[in-house]
MOPAC internal coordinates of N, CA, C and O (Angstrom, degrees):
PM7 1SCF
backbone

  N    0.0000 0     0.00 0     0.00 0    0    0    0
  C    1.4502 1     0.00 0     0.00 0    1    0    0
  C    1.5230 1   107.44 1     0.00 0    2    1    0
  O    1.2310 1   129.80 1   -40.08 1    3    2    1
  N    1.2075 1    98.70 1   139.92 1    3    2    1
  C    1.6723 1   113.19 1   175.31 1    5    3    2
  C    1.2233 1   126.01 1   -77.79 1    6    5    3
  O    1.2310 1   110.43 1   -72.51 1    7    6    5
  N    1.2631 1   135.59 1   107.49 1    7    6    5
  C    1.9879 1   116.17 1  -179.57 1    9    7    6
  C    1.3772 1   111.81 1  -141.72 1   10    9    7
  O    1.2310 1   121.83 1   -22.52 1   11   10    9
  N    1.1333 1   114.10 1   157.48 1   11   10    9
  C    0.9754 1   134.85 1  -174.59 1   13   11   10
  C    1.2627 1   137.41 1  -105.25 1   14   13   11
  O    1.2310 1   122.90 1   -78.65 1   15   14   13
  N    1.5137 1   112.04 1   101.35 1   15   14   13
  C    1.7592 1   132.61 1  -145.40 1   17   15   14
  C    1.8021 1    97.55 1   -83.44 1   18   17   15
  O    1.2310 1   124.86 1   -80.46 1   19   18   17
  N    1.0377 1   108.27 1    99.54 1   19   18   17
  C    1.8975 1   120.22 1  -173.97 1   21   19   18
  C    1.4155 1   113.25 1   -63.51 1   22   21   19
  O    1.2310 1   125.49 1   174.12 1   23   22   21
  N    1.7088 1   107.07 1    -5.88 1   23   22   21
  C    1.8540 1   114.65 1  -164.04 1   25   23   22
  C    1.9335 1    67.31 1   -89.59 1   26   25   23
  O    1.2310 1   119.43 1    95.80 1   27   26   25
  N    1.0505 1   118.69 1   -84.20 1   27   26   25
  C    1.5664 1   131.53 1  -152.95 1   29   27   26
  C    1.6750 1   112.40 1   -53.48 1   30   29   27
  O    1.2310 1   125.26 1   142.55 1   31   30   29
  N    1.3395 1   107.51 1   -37.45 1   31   30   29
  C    1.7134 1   113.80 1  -153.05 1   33   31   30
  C    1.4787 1   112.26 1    86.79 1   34   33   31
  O    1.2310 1   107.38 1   150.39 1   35   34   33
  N    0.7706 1   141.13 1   -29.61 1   35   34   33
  C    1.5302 1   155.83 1  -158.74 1   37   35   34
  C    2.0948 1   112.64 1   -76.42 1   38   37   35
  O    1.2310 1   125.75 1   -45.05 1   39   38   37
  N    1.1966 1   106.56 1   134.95 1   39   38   37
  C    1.5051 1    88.11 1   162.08 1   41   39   38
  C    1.1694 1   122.01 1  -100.65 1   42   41   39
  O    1.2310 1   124.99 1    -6.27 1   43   42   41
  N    1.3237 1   108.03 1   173.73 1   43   42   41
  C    1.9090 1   115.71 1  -174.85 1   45   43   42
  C    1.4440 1    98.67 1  -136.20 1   46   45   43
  O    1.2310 1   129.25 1   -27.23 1   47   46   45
  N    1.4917 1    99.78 1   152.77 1   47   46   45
  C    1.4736 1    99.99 1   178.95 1   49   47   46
  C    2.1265 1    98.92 1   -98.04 1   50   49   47
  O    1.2310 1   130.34 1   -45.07 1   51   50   49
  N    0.8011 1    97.67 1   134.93 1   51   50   49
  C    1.6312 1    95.20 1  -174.15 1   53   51   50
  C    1.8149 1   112.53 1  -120.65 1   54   53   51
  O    1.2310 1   119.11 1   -56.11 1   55   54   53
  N    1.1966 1   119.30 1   123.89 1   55   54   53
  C    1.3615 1   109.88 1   170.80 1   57   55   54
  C    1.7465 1   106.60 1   -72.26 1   58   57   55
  O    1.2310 1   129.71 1   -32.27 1   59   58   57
  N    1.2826 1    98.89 1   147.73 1   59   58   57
  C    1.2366 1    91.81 1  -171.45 1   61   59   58
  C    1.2777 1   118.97 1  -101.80 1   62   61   59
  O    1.2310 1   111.30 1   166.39 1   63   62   61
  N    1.5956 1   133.99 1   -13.61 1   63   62   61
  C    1.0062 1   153.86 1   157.28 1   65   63   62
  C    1.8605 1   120.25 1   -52.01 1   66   65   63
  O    1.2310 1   126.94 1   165.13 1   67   66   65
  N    1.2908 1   104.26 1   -14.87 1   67   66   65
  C    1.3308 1   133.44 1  -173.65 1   69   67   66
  C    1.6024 1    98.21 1   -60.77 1   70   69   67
  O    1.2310 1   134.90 1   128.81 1   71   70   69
  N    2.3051 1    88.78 1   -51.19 1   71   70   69
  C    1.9158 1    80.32 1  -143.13 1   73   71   70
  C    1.2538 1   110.32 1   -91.17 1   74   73   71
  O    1.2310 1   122.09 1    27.12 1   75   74   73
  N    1.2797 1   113.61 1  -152.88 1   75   74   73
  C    1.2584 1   118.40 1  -152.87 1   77   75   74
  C    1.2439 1    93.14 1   -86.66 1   78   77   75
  O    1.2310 1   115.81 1    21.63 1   79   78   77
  N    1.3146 1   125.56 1  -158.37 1   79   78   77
  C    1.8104 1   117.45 1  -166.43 1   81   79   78
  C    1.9893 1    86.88 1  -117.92 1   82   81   79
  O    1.2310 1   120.73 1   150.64 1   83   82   81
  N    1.1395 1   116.20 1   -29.36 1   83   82   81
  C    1.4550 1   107.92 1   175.78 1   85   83   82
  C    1.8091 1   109.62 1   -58.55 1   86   85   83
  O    1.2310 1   131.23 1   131.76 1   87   86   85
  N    1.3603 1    95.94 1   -48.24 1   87   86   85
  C    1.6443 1   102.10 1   174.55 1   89   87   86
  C    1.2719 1   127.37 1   -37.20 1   90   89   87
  O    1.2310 1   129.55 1   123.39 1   91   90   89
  N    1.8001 1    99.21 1   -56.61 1   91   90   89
  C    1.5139 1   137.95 1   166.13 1   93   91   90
  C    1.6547 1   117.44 1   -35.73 1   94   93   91
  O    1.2310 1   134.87 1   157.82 1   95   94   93
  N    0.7927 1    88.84 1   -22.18 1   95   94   93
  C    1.8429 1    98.72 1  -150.20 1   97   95   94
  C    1.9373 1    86.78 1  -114.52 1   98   97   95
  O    1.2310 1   122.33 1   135.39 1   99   98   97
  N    1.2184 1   113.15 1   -44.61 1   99   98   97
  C    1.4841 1   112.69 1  -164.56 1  101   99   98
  C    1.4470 1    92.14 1   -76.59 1  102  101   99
  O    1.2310 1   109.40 1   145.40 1  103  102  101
  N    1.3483 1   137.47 1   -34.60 1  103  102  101
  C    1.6443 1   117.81 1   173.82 1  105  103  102
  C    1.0000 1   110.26 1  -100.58 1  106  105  103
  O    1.2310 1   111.03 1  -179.05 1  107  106  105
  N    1.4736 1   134.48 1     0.95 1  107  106  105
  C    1.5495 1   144.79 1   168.77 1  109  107  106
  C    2.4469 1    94.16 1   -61.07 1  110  109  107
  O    1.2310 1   123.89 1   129.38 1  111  110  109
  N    1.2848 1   110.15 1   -50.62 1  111  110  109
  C    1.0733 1   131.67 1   177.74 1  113  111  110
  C    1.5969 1   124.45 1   -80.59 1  114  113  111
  O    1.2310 1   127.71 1   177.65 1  115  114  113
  N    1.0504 1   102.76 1    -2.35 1  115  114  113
  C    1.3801 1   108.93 1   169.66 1  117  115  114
  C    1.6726 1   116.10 1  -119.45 1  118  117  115
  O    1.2310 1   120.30 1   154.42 1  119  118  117
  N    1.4909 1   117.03 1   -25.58 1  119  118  117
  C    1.3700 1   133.80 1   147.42 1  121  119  118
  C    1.9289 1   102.87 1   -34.19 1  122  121  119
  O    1.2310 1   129.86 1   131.73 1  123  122  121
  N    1.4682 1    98.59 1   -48.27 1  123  122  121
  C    1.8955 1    97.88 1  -152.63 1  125  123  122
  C    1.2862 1    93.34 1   -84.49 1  126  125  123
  O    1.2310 1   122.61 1   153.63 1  127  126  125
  N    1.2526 1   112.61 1   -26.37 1  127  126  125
  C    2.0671 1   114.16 1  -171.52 1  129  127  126
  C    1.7529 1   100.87 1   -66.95 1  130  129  127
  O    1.2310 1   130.61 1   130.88 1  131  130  129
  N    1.2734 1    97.13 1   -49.12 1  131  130  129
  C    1.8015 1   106.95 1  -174.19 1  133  131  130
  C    1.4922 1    91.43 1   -58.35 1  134  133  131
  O    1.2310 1   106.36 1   132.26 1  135  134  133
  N    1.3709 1   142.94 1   -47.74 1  135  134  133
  C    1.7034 1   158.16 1  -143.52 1  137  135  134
  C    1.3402 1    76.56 1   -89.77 1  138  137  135
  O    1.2310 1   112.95 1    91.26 1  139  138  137
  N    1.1993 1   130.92 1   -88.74 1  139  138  137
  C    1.6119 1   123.78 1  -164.30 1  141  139  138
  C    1.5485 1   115.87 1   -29.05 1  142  141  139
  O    1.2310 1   123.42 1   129.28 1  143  142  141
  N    1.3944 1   111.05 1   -50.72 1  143  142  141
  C    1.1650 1   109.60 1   178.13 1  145  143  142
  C    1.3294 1   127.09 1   -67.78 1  146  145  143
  O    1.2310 1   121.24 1   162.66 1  147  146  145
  N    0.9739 1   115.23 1   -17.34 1  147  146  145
  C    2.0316 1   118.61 1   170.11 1  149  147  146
  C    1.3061 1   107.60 1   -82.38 1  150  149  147
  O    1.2310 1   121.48 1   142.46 1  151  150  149
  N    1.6984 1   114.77 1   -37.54 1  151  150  149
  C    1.8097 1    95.00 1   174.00 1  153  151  150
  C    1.4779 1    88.23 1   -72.20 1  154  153  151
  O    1.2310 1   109.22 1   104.84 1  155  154  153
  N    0.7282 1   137.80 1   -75.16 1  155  154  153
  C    1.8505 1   109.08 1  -146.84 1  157  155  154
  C    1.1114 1   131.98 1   -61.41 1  158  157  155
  O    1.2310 1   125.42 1  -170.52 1  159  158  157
  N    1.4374 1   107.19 1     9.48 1  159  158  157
  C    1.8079 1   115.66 1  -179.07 1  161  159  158
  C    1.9753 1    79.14 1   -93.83 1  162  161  159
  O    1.2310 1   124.44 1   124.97 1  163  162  161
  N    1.8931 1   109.08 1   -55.03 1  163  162  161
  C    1.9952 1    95.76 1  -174.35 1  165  163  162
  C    1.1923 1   104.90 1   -25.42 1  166  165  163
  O    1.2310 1   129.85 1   114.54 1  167  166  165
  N    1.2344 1    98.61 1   -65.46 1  167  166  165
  C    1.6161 1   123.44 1  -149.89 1  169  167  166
  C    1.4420 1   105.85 1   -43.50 1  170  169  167
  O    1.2310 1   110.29 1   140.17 1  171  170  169
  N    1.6920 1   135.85 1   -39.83 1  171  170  169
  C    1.1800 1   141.15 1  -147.46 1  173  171  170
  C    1.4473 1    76.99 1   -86.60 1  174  173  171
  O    1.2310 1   118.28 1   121.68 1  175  174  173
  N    1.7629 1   120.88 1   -58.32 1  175  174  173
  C    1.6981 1   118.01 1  -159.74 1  177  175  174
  C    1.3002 1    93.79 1   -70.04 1  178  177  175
  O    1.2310 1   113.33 1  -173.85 1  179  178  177
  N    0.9236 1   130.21 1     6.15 1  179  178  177
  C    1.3902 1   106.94 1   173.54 1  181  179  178
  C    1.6847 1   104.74 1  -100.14 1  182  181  179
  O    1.2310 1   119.68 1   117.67 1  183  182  181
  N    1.1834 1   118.21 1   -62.33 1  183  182  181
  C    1.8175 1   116.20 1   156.96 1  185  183  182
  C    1.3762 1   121.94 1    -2.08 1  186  185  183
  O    1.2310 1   133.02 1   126.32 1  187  186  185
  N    1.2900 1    92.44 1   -53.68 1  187  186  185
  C    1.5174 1   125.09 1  -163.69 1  189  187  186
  C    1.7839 1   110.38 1   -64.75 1  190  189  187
  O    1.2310 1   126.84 1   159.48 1  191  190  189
  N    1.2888 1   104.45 1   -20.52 1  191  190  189
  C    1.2973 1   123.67 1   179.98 1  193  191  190
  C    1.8720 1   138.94 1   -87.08 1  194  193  191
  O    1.2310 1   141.54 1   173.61 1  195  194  193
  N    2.0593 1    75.80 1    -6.39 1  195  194  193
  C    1.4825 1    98.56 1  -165.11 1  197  195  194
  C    1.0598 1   136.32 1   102.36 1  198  197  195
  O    1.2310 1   115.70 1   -26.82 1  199  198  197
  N    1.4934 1   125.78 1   153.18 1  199  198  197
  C    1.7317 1   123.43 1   162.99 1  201  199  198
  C    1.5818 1   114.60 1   -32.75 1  202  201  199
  O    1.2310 1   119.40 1   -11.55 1  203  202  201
  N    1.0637 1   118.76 1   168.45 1  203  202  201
  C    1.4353 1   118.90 1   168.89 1  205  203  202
  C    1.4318 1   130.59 1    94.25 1  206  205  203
  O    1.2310 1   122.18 1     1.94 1  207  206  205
  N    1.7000 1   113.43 1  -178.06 1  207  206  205
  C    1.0680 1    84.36 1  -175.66 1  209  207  206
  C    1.5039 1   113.84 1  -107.84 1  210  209  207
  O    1.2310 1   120.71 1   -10.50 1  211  210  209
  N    1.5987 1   116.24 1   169.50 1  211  210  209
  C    2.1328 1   100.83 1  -170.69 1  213  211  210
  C    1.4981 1    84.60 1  -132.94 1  214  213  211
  O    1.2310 1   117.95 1   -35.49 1  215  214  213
  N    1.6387 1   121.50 1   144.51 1  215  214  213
  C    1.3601 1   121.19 1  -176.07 1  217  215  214
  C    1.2403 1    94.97 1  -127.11 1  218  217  215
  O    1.2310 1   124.24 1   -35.91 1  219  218  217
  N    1.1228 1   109.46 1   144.09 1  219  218  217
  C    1.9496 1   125.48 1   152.06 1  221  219  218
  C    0.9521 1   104.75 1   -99.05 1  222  221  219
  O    1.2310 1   121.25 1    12.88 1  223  222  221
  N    1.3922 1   115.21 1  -167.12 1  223  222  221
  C    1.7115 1   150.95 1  -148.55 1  225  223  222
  C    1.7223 1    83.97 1   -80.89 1  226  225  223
  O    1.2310 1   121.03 1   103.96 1  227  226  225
  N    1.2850 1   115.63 1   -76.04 1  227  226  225
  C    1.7827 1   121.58 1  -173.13 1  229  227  226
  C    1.6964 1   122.10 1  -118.59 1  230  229  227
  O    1.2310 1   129.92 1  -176.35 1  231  230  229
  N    1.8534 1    98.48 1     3.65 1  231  230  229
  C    1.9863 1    80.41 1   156.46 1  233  231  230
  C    1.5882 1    79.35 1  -145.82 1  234  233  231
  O    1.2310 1   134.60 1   -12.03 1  235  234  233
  N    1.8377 1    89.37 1   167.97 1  235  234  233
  C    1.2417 1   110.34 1   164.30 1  237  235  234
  C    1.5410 1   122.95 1  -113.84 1  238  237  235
  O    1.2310 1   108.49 1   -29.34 1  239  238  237
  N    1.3822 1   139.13 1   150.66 1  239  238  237
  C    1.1747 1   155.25 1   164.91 1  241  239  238
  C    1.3580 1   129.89 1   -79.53 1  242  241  239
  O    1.2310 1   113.39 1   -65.21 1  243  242  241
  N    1.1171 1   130.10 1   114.79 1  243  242  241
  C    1.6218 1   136.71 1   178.54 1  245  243  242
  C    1.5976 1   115.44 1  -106.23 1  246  245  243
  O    1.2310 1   112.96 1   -74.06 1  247  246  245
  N    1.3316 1   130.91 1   105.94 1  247  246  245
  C    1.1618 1   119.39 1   176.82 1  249  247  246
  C    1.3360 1   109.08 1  -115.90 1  250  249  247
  O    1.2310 1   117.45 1   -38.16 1  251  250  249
  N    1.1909 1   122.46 1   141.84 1  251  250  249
  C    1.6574 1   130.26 1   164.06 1  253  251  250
  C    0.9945 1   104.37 1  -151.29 1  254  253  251
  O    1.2310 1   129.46 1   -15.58 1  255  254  253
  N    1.7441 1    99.37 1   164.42 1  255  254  253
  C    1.5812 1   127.62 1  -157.27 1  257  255  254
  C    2.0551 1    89.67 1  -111.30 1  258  257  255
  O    1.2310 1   128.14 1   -41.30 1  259  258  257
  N    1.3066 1   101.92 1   138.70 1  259  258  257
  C    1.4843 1   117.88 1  -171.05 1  261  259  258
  C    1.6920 1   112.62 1  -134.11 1  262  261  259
  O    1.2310 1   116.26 1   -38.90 1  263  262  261
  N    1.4576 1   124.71 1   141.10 1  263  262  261
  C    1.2305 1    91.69 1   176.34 1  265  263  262
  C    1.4840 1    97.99 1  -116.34 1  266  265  263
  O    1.2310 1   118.83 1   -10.86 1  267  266  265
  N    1.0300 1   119.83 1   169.14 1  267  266  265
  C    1.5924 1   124.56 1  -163.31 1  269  267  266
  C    1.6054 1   104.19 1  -145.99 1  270  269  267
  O    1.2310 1   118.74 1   -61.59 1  271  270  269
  N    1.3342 1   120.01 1   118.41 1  271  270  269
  C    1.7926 1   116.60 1   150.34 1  273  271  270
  C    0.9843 1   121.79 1   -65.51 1  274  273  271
  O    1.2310 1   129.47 1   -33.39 1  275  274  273
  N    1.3660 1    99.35 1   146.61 1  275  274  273
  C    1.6657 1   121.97 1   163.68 1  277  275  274
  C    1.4083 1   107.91 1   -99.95 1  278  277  275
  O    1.2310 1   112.22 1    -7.06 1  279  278  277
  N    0.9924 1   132.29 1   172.94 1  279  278  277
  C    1.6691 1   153.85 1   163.75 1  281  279  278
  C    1.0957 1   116.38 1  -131.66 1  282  281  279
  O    1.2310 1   112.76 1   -87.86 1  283  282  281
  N    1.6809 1   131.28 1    92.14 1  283  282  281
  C    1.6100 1   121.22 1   163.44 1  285  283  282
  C    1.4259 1   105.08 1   -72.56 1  286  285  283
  O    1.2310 1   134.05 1   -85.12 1  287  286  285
  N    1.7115 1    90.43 1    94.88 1  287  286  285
  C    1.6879 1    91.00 1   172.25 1  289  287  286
  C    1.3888 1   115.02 1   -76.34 1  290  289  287
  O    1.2310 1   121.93 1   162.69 1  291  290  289
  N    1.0793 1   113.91 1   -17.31 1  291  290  289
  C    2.1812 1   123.25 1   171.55 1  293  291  290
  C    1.5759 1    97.74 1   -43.87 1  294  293  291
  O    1.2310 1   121.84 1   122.68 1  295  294  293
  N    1.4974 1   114.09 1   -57.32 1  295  294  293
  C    1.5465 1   116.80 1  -173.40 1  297  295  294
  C    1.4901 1   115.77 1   -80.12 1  298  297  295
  O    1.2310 1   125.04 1   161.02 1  299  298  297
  N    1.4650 1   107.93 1   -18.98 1  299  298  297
  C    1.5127 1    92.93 1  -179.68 1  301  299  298
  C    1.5535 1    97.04 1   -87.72 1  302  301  299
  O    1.2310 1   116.10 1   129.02 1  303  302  301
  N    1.1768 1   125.02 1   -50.98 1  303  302  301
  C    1.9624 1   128.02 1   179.30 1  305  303  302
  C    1.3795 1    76.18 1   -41.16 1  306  305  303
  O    1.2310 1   109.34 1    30.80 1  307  306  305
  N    1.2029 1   137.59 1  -149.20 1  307  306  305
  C    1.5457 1   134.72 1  -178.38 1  309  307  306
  C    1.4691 1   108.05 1    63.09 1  310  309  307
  O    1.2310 1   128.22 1    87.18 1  311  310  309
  N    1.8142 1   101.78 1   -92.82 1  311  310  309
  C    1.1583 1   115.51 1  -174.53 1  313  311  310
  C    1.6919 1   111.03 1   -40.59 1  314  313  311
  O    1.2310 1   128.83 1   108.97 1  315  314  313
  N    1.4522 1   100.59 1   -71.03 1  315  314  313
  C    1.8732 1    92.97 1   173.79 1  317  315  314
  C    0.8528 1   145.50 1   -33.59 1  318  317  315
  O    1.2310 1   125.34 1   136.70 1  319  318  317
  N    1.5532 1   107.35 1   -43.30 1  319  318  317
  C    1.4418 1   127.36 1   170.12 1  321  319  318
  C    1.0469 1   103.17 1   -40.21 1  322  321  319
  O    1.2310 1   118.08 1   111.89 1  323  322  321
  N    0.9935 1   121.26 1   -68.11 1  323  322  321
  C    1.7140 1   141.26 1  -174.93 1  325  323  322
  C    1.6762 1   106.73 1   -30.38 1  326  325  323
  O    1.2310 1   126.82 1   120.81 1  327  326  325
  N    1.1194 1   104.49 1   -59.19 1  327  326  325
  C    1.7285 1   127.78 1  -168.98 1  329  327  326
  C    1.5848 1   105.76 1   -91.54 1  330  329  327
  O    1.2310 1   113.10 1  -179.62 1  331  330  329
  N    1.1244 1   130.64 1     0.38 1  331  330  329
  C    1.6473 1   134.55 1   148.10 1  333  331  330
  C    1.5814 1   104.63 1    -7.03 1  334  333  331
  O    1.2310 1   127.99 1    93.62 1  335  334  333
  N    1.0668 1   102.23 1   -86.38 1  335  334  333
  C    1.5743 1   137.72 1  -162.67 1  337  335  334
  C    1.8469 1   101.52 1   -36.85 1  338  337  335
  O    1.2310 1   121.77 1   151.31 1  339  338  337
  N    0.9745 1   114.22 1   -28.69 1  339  338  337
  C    1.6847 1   113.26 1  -164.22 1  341  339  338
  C    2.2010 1   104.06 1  -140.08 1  342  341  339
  O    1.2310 1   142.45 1  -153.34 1  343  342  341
  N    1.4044 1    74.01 1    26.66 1  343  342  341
  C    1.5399 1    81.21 1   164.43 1  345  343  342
  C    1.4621 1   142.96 1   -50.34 1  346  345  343
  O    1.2310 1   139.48 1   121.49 1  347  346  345
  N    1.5566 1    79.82 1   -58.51 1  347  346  345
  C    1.5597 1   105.21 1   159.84 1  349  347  346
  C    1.5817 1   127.27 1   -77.07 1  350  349  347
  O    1.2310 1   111.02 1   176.48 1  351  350  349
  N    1.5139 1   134.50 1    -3.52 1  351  350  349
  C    1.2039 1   123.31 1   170.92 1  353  351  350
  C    1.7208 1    90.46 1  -100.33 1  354  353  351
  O    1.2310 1   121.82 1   159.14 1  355  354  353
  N    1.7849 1   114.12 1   -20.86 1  355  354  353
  C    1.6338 1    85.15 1  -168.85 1  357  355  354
  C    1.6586 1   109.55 1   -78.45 1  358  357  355
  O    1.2310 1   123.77 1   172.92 1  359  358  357
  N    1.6723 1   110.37 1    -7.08 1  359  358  357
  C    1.4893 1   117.72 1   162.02 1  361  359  358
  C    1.4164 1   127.96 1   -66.44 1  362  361  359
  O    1.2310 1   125.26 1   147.59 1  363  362  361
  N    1.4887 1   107.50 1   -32.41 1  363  362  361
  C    1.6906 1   111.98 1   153.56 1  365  363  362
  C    0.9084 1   118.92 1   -71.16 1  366  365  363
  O    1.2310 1   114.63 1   161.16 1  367  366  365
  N    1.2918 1   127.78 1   -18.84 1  367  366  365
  C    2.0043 1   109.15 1   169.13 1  369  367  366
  C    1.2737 1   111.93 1  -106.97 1  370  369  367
  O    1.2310 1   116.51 1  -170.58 1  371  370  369
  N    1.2767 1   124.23 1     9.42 1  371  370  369
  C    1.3140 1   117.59 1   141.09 1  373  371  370
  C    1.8218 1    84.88 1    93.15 1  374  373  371
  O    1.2310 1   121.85 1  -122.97 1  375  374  373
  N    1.1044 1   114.07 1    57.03 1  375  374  373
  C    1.6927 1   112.21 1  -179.56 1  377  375  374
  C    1.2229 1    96.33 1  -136.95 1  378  377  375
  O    1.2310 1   131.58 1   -52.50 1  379  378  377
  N    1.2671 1    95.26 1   127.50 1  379  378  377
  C    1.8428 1   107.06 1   177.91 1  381  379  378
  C    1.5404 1   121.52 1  -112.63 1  382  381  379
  O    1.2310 1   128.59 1  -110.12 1  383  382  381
  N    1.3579 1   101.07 1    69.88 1  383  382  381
  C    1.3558 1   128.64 1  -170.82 1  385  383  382
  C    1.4188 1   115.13 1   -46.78 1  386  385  383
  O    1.2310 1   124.67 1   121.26 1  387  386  385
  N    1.6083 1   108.64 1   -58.74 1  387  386  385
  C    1.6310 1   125.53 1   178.85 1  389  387  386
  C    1.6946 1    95.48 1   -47.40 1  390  389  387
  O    1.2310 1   118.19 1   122.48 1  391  390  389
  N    1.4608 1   121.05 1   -57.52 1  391  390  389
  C    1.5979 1    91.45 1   177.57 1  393  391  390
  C    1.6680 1   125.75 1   -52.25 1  394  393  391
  O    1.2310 1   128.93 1   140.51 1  395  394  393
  N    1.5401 1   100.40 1   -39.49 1  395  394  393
  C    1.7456 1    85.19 1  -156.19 1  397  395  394
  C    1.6490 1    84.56 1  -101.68 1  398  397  395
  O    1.2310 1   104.91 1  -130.60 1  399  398  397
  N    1.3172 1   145.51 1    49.40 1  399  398  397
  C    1.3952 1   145.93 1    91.88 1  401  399  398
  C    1.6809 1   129.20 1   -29.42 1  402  401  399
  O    1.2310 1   132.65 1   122.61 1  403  402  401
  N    1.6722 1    93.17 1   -57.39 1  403  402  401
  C    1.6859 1   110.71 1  -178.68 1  405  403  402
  C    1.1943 1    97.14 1   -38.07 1  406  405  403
  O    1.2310 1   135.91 1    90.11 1  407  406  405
  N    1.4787 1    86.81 1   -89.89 1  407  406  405
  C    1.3263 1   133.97 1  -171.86 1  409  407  406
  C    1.8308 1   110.47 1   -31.17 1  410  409  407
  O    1.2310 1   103.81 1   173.63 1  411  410  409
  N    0.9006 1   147.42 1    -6.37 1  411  410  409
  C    1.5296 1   165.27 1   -75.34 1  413  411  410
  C    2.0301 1    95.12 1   163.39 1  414  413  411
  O    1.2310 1   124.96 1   115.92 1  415  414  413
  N    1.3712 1   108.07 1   -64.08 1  415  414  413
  C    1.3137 1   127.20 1  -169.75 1  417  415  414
  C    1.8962 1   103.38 1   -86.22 1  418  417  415
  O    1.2310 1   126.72 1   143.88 1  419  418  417
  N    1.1723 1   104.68 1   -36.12 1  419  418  417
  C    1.4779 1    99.90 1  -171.58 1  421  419  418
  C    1.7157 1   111.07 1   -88.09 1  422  421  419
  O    1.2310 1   124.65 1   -47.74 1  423  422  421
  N    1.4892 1   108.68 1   132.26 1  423  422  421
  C    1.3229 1   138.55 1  -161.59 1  425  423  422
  C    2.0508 1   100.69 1  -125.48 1  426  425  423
  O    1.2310 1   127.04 1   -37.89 1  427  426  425
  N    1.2674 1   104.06 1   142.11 1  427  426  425
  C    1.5165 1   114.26 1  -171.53 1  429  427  426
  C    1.2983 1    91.87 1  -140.14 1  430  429  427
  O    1.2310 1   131.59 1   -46.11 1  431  430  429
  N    1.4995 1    95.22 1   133.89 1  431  430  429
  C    1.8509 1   137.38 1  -151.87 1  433  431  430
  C    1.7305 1    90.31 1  -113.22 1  434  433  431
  O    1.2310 1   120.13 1    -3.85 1  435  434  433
  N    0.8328 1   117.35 1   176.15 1  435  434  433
  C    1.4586 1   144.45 1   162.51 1  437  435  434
  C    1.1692 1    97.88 1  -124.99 1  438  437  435
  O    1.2310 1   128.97 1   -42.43 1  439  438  437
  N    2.0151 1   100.32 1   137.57 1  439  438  437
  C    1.7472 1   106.00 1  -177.80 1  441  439  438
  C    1.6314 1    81.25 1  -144.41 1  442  441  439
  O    1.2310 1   135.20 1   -43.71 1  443  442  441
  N    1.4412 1    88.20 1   136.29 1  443  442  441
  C    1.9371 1   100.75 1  -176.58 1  445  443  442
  C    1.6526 1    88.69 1  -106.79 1  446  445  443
  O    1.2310 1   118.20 1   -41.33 1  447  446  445
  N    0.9597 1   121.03 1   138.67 1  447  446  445
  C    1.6113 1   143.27 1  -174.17 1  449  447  446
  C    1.7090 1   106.09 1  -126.29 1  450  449  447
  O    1.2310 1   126.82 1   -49.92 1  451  450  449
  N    1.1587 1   104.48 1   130.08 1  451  450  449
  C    1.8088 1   115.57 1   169.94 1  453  451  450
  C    1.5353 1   101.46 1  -126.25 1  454  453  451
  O    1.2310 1   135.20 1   -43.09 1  455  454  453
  N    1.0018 1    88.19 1   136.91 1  455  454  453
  C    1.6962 1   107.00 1  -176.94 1  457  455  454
  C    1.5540 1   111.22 1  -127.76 1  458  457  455
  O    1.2310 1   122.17 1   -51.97 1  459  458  457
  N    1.4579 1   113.46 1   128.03 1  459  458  457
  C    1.6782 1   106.33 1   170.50 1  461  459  458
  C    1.0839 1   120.59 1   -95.15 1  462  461  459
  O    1.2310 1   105.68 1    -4.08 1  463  462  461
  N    1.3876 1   144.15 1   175.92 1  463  462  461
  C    1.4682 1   132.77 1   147.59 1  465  463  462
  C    1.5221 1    95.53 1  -150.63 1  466  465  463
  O    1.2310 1   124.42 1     1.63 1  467  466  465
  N    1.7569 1   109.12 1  -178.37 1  467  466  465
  C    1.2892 1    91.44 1  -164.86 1  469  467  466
  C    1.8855 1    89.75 1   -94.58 1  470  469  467
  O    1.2310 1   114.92 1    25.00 1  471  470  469
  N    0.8165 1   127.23 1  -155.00 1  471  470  469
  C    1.7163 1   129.97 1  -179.64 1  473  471  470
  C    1.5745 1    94.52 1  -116.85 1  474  473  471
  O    1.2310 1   120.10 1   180.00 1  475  474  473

């Protein structure tokens, strides 16, 4: 393995079995950060391609569009707060406010999902 010594500028060729397991682990983890970042650049071209499904040579791809809520619970806690005070008469009239607060606050996103498997 190739690395790059930050005291010198310089690279070294390093066995990697050599080092210590903290070492091990710190480019074991920086291997997966760099790796993370290439699936999610695939992942976008693959999005990018549409619903459905997209096959290679030995996996295939599933993408679909989903819609999903949110809850700004910041604005609904807020809102309640607010309405504390008459809790108990809006429980005597039988009004179930805290739902249609939510419900009021919650907004639904579209989430495009890619999925691999092998073929």
């Amino acid at each position: 393995m190739e690395v790059l010594n930050t005291q010198t500028g310089l690279k070294t060729q390093v066995n990697i079995s050599t080092l210590s397991n903290v070492d091990r682990l710190g480019f074991m983890l920086a291997d997966k950060t760099a790796l993370d970042n290439q699936v999610e650049v695939l992942k976008d071209e693959i999005k990018n391609q549409g619903e459905g499904k997209h096959n290679g040579q030995f996996y295939k791809a599933s993408v679909s569009l989903s819609q999903r809520p949110f809850v700004n619970y910041e604005a609904v806690l807020q809102e309640l707060d607010a309405l504390v005070k008459f809790k108990e008469a809006l429980a005597a009239a039988g009004i179930d406010l805290q739902k249609d607060i939510i419900d009021k606050h919650t907004k639904t996103s579209a989430s495009l999902a890619c999925r691999v498997t092998s073929l």
